[in-house]
Each structure stands twice: as C-alpha cells, then as structure tokens.
N, C-alpha and C positions, 0 to 999 in steps of 0.2 A: 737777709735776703731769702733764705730757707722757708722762715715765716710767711711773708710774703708770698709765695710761690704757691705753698699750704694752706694759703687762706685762697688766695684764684682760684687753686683746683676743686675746696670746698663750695664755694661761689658757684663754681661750674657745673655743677651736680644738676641733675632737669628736677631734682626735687628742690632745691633752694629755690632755682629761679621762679617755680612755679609760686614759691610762699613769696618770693617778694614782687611777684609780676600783680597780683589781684589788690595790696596798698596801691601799685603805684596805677593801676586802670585808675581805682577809685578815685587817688588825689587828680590823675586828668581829666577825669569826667567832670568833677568838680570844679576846675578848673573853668575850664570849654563852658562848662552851663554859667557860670558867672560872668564869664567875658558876654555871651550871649546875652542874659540878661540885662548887662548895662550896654548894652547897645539898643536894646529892647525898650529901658526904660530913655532912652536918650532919644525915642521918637523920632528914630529915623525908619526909612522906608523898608520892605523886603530889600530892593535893588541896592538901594546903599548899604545895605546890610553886606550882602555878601559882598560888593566891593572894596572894604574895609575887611572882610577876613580874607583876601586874597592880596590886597595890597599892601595892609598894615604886616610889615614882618613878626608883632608881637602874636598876632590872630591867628595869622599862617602857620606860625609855628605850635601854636596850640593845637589849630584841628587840624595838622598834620599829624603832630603827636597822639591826637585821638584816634584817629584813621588807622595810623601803627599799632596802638595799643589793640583797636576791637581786631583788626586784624592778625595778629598772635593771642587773642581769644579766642576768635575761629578757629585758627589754628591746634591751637592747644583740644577743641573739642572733636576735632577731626583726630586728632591723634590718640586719645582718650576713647574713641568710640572705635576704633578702627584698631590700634593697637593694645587699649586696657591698660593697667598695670606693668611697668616696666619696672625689670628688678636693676638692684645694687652691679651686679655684674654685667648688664646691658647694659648699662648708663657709662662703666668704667670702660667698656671694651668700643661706647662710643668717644668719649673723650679721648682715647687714644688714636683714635684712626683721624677726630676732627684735628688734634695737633698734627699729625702727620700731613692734611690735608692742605694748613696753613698757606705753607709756601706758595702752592697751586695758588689761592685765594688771592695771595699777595702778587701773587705773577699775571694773574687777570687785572685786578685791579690798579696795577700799576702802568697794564698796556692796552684800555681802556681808554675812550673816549664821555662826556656826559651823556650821549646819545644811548651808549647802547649798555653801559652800563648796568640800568636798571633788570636787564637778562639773567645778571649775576645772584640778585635775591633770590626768586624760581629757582633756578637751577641748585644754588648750595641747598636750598631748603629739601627741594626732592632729594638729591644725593646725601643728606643726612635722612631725611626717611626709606631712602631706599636702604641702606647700611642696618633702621632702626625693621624693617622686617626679614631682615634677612637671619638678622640675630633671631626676632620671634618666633619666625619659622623655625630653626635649629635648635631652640629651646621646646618648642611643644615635639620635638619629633622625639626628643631622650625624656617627655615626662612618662609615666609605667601606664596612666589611664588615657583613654584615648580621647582627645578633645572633642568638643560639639562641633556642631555644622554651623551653628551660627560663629564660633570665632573664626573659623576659616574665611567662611562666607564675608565676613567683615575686614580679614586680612588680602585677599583678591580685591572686593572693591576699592580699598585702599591702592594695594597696587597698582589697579588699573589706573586710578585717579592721577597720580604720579606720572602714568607714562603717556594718561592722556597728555597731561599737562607740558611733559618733556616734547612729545610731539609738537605740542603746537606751539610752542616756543622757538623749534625745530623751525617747521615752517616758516617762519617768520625770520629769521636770523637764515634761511635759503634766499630771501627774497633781497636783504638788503647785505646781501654775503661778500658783493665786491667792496663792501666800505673798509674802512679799517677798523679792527680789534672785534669785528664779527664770526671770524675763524676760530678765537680762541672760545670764544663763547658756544660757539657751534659743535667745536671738538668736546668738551665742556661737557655741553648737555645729548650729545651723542653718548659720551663715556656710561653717564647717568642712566642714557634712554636704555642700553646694550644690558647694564647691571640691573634695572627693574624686569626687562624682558626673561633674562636670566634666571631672575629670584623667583617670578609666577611660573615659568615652565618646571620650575622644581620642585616647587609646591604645588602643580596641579599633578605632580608624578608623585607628589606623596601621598594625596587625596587615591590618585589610582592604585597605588597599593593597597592603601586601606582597604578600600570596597571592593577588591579584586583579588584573585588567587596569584595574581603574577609573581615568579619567584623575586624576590628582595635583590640578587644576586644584579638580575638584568634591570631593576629601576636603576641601582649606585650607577650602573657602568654607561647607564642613558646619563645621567649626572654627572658623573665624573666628563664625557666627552661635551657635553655642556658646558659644564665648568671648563674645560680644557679651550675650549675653541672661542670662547669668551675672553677665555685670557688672554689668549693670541689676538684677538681682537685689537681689546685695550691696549696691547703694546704696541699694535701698528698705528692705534691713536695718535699716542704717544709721540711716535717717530716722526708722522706725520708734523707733527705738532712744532718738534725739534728742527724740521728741515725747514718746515715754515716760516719760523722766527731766525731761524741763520739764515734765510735767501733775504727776510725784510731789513735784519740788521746790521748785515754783512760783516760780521764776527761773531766769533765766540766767547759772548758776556756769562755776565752772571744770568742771565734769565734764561739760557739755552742749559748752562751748565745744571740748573734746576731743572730743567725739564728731563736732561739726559740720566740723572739721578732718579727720576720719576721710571722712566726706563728700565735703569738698573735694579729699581725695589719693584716693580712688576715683573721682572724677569727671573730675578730670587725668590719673588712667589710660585710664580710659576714652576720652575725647577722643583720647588717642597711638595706642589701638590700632585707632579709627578710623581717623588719618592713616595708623597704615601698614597698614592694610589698602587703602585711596585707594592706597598707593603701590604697594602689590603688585597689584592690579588692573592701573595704569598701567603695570606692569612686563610682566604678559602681556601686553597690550597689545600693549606693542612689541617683546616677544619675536617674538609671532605675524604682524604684520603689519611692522615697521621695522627689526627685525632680522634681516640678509640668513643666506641658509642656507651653509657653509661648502663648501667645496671640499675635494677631496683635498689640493691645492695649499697651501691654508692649516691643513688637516692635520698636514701633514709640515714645515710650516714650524717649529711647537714640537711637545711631544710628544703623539704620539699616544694617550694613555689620556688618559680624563675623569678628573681630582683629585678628583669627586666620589665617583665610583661605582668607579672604579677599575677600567674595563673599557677597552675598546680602541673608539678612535673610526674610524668609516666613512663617508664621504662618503654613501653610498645612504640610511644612516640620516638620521633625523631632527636634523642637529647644526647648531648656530647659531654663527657669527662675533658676538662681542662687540665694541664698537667698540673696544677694547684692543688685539685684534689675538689673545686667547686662545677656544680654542672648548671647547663642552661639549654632551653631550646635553640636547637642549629638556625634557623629564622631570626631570633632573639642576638644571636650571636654574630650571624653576617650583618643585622641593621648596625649593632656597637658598635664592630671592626672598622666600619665607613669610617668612625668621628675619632676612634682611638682602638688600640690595640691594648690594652691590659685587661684584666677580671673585673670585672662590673663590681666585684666584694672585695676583694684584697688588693686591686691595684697592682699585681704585679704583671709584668710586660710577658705574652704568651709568645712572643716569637726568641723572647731571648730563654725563657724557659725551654722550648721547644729545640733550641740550638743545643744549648746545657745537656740536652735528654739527647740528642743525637750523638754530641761530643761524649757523650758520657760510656752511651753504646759502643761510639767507634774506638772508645778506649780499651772497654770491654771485651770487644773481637779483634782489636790488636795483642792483647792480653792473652786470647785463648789459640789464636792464631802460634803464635808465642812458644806458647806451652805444648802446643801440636808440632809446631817444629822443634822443640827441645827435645817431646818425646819421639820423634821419628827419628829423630839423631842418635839418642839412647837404644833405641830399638836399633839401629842400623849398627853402633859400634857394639852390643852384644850380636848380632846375627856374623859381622866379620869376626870377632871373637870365638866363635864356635865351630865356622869355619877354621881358623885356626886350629883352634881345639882338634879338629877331628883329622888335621894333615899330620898332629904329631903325633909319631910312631909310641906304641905303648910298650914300657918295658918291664919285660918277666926276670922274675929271681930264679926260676926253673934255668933260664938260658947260662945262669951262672956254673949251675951242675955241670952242666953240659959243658 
C-alpha cells in the first residue's frame, strides 16, 4: 500500500504530469483527426457532420476529450508565461495544501447539482493558482538579486486574470444564488476572490518598497494587518458556510463536521500568524534597542558582504552584530525576521540566543548582587567587632604594682 501511495505522489508532481500530458494531446489529436476524416471521406455533409459528433457518444467524447486536452494547454501556457519555472519545493508545498483542500472538493461536489456544477472547474483551478503565486511571490522576495520588471509585471497580470475570472464567476453564481448548491460555490469562489486580492496588494507593497525609501518595518506590519484581516475574513466564510448547511440539513452530519474542522484549521492558522507576528515585533525590538551595532572590527572578522542582499558591509552604515557573532544590514535583517527568526548563515534562533544572553546577565548580577551582600555583611560584622573591640577596657601590668 506504501508503494502505491509513493507512486500517486510521484505521479502528482506538475512535472510528471506535464511529460505525460503532451503523448496524450498527441494521441487525442490523432484520434479526433481520424474520426474526422472518416466522416469526411464518408461524404456526408458539414450539417450531418457535426450532428454525428454531437449525437454519436463515440464523437462526443472525442472532441470533448480534445476541447479538455487544448484547454489545459492553454492553460499550461498561461502558467508557464506568467509564473516560469516552478521549483521542487513549490510543487511539494502545493500538493500538500491540494490534499488538505480535498475534503472541501468532495464537500462541493457532493452537494452539487449538474447545473451548477461546472462553477467547480474555475474555481479549484484559480485557487490552485492563486496558492501557486503566492508561493512565487515569497520565493523572489528571499532571492539576494532583485528580480526584473518583466517577471513582476507578468506575475500581476496573472493575478489580475484570476480575480477577473473569480469575479465574474462571482457574478454569475449572484444571479442564480437562490437555486441550490450555488452558496457553496459562491462561498468557494469568494474565499479564492479574498486570497488573490490578498496576494496583489502584497506584492504591489513589495514592488513599493523596492522603488521607495519606505522603512521595511511599516510595509510587514501593512502585511501582516492584511494578512490578519484576510484571515478573519476567511473564517467568517467558513462559518457562514457551516450555519448554512446545518439550517439546509437540519443536523449535524458529516459535511458540517468538515466544514467546522475547516474552521478550526483556519483558526490554528490564524492563532500562528499572530504568534509570529508577537515574534517579529519582539525581534525589531531587540534589533533596534538590544542589539549592539557592529564594528569594522567585527566586520572583517567574517566576511564582508551581507548573505542577504549581497552587498558589501560598512561599519558607518547601519549594521547589527547578531549574538552569533555574524553581521547584516538592520533592513536586511527586518525583511528576514518577517519569514523566520534565525541567522541567514548558521541558522540559529536569535531570540532564543538573545534570552540565553539575558539569562546569562541576570545570572551574572544575581552573582554580583550576591557577593555585595556578602561583602556588606563581612564589612558590617568586622565594623560591630571593633565596636566591640574599643568598649573593652584595656588592661595594664603597671595596675599590678600598684
């Protein structure tokens, strides 16, 4: 069974599928052109032409099949021109979110009518492309050189295209909204439309940093309350969603108890990206006020460019000693802190170092603290000592004479 499982998720990979989608265009193409042709040489009309591919199920389901295939060609070329190259680690960080996404799928499709249905293509397809720029975007933001205009440029259009498309999908599922199984789909491609919205305002706020002196400090925290209110968003989706299908069902099945679980894993998200938001705060923090500013000295001690940015580091600039003992520009260091808190070089965690360095202090001055009360103590029982010393009467040998 293990096997098995192992071979799906190889299967699943967007580079498998892309090596075995262009055989099987071909064998449809091929196909569809020979059915054609013998209809062609069988001298019948245009008009009976196409009534025979519409009514014969063998026909139908061929240039159905073609219709699908050119269209995840298209597809494939719109993603290829708009997103490029997709690495080993997007691909992986999609297939996990598409397993997670499952149940939802199977929760539409199961409360679903023929009608409305075909909503569900569109939609899943944006919301995997929506997923698949959002990664892109977080990937070009930690490369060290700074990307062209044309892949931006190509990543927005992209976007847009999606939200047009969720839009007017939108519209359409407004119009025929009182039918049945139109709410889920609606909710659906609301969720989708809220997450591409999302994804451009954060990318046109990274475009703005770039071209602009704005501190890095005030884009994250535009982002992070983006992100934040997005989320609340989505989970009032959600809710919605849940009350919806228990007022239509009037119980508490399994397709409620999936959606309340959808709930709960948006609500543990959310809860994390408050904590690391608490920790990026606490990170500038001690960037700005705890962590000391670097020297030439400790400059030239390792090397001189920031790993970040990949420019040359200068003591008159703005550069921070990490307690590692590695430096980086303070800018370099707030854009990191957003995605992760460790050293860009050695991976280790600056906030738990920076605890260590505190506990270590307040060991320190508990120690000296310590020893100043020991020694006040010593000092205070020699000063009553002397005190004593000087009430006892001193005795002479002469007094013996006498």
């Amino acid at each position: 069974m293990s096997k098995i499982f192992h071979m799906l998720e190889t299967f699943s990979t967007i580079k498998n599928i892309m090596q075995y989608l262009s055989p099987y265009a071909l064998i449809s193409a091929s196909l569809w052109f020979a059915a054609i042709s013998k209809l062609i040489v069988s001298s019948h009309s245009f008009y009976d032409i196409c009534v025979i591919l519409i009514e014969d199920q063998t026909y139908y389901f061929l240039s159905l099949n073609l219709i699908f295939v050119v269209l995840i060609l298209l597809l494939r070329q719109f993603r290829l021109f708009t997103l490029g190259r997709i690495s080993e680690t997007i691909q992986q960080q999609l297939i996990n979110e598409t397993d997670e996404m499952m149940h939802v799928i199977f929760h539409l499709i199961t409360t679903l009518n023929s009608n409305n249905i075909s909503y569900l293509i569109p939609a899943i397809y944006c919301q995997i492309l929506s997923r698949l720029f959002q990664a892109k975007v977080s990937q070009l933001l930690l490369l060290p050189n700074k990307s062209s205009a044309k892949i931006h440029q190509r990543l927005i259009f992209g976007q847009l295209c999606i939200i047009f498309v969720s839009y007017y999908n939108i519209i359409i599922c407004l119009k025929h909204f009182p039918d049945r199984g139109y709410l889920n789909i609606l909710i659906f491609l609301t969720y989708s439309f809220s997450k591409s919205i999302k994804n451009i305002i954060n990318h046109v706020l990274t475009i703005y940093e770039v071209v602009t002196d704005v501190s890095s400090f005030k884009i994250y925290l535009t982002k992070a309350i983006i992100d934040l209110g997005a989320s609340l968003f989505q989970i009032l989706l959600h809710i919605i969603w849940a009350l919806a299908e228990f007022v239509r069902f009037k119980t508490s099945s399994f397709i409620n108890e999936s959606i309340l679980s959808m709930v709960l894993g948006e609500s543990y998200l959310l809860l994390k990206k408050i904590l690391k938001f608490h920790s990026y705060l606490i990170a500038i923090k001690c960037l700005k006020n705890t962590i000391p500013n670097a020297t030439q000295e400790d400059i030239n001690e390792f090397d001189d460019t920031c790993i970040v940015c990949r420019t040359q580091l200068k003591a008159d600039n703005d550069v921070k000693k990490l307690p590692c003992g590695h430096c980086f520009h303070l800018e370099c260091l707030q854009k990191w802190f957003y995605h992760q808190s460790k050293c860009p070089l050695c991976q280790q965690n600056i906030l738990e170092l920076l605890r260590e360095e505190q506990k270590n202090a307040q060991n320190v001055h508990n120690v000296q603290d310590a020893q100043n009360a020991e020694g006040m103590d010593a000092e205070e029982e020699i000063r009553e000592q002397s005190d004593q010393d000087e009430n006892v009467p001193v005795f002479n040998f002469n007094d013996l004479d006498d």
